[in-house]
N, C-alpha and C positions, 0 to 999 in steps of 0.2 A: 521517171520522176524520183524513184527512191534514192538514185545515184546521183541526183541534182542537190537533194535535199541533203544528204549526209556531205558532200562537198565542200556545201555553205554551211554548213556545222562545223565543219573540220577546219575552214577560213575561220571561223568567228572564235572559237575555241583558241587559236592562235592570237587572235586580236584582242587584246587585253581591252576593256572600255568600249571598242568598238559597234557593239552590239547597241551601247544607250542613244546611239545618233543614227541609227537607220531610220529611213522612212518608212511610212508606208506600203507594205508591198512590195521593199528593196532585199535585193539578194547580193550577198557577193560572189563574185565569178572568177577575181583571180586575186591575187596578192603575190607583189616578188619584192627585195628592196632596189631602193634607187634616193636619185638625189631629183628635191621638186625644186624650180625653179621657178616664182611667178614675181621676180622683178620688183618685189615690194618690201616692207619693211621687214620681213623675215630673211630675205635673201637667198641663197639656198641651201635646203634644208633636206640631210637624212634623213628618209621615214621611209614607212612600208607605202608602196604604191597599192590602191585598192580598187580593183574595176567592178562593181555592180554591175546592177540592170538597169540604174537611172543615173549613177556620176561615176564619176570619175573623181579619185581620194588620195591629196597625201595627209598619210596620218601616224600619228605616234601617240605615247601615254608610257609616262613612267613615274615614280610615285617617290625615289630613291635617289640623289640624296632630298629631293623637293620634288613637290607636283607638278608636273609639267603636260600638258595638250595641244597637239599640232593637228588641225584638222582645216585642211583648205582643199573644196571642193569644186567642180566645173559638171553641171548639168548637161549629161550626154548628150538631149533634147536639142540645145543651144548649141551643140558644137558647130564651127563650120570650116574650119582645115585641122588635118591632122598630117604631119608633115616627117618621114622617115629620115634624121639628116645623118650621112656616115663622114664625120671625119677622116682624111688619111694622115692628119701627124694627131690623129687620137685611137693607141692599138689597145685599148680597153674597153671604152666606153661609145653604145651610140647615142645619141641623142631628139629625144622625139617631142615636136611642136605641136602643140593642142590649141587652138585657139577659138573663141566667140564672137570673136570681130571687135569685143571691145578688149578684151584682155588676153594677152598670151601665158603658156605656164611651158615652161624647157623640161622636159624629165628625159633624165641621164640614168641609165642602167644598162647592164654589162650588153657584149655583142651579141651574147647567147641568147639571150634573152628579150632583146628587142624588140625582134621579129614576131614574140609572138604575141608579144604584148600590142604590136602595130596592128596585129588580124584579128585579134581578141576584141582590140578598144573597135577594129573597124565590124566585126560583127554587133558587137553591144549597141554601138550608134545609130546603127541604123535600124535595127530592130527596137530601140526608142522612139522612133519617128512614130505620128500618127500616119494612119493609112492616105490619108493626102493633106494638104496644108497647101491653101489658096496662093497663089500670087498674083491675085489682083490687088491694084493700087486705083487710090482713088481718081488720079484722071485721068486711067485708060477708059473709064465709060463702060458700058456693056458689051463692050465687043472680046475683051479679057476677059472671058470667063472660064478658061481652063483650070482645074486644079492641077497641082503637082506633088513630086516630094521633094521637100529641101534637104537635101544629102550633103555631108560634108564633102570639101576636095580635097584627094589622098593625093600625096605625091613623095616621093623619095629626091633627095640630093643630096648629090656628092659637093660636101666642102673642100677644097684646101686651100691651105694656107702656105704661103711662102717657107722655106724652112730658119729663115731667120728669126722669124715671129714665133717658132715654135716650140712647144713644151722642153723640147730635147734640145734645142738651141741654147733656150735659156739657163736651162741644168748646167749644160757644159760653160758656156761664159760664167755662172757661177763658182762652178767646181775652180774653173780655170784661171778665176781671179783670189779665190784661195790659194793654190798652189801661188803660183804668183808672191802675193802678201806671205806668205811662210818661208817660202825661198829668197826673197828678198832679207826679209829678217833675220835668217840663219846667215845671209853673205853676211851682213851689219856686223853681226855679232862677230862671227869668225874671221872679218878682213880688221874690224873697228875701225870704217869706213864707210860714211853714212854715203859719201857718191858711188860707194858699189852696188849699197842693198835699198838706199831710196828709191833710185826709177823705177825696182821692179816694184817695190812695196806699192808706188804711187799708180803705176799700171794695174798691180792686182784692186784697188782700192776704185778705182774707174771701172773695170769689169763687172766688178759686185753690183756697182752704183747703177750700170746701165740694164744690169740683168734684173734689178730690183724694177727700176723705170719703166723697161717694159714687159715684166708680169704684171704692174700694176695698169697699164696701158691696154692688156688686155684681157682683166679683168671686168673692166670697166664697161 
């Protein structure tokens, strides 16, 4: 116990603010950064990820150059998927799905670090459960009378993506309609002959255009 206790001192210590919004009876268990994503009007948002013994926390506080507080929570209780997903045209980042059935949150933190964050939230969860929680509904009748636990479902999956749609596609069609637009413009200049240096300039100018089109396509 004395190594549980100084732990969650040494998380809280670190958490500037964070200590005025615990609950009752709440501990923190882990803290690492990452990016929260819960698809609303914040979008998503750098903060320290915070796993308790009752939520699950992204949250921030900084007071410089203005006050600012980011604290958006998901009651371990309520969880009911938590979902491991490994991109392969993403070599930094995994990405892991928490959701309630009514609301999803995406948290992005590095590869190191996901894994343990996935067994961490999956131990926290389920040790929030009460010892059973009925699943009777009201017109099975008495014959539904077993209790259960309602456990979330874990599961891991592999994404990919096409590699035209991808991070390193788009860089290059960037990169490659700069050169492009640059090289075109030094012909211009050096021929003073806009039919030598316009097609490519008009080329590199469409590269940009589409590489812009679809990062925002798959931001979206």
């Amino acid at each position: 116990m004395p190594g549980k206790i100084h732990s969650a001192e040494k998380i809280l210590a670190g958490l500037k603010g964070f200590r005025d919004h615990l609950q009752e009876g709440e501990q923190p268990l882990l803290v690492t950064p990452a990016i929260w994503d819960a698809s609303d009007e914040h979008g998503s948002t750098a903060c320290d990820l915070v796993l308790t013994n009752q939520r699950l926390c992204g949250y921030y506080y900084v007071r410089f150059p203005r006050e600012r507080l980011f604290l958006d929570t998901l009651a371990l209780s309520a969880i009911a998927t938590v979902s491991l997903r490994k991109k392969s045209f993403d070599t930094l980042f995994h990405e892991i799905l928490v959701s309630d059935g009514q609301r999803n949150v995406y948290i992005r933190t590095s590869r190191s670090k996901s894994e343990a964050l996935y067994q961490a939230l999956r131990r926290a969860s389920e040790t929030s459960r009460p010892v059973g929680e009925s699943l009777l509904l009201p017109e099975q009748g008495e014959e539904a009378t077993q209790e259960s636990h309602h456990t979330p479902v874990y599961d891991r999956q592999e994404i990919r993506r096409p590699f035209e749609s991808s991070p390193l596609a788009i860089t290059l069609l960037f990169a490659g309609g700069m050169v492009l637009e640059i090289a075109g413009a030094f012909l211009w200049i050096a021929t003073k002959s806009s039919a030598a240096g316009l097609p490519l300039c008009f080329a590199g100018l469409l590269a940009v255009f589409f590489a812009f089109m679809v990062r925002r396509q798959e931001m979206r």
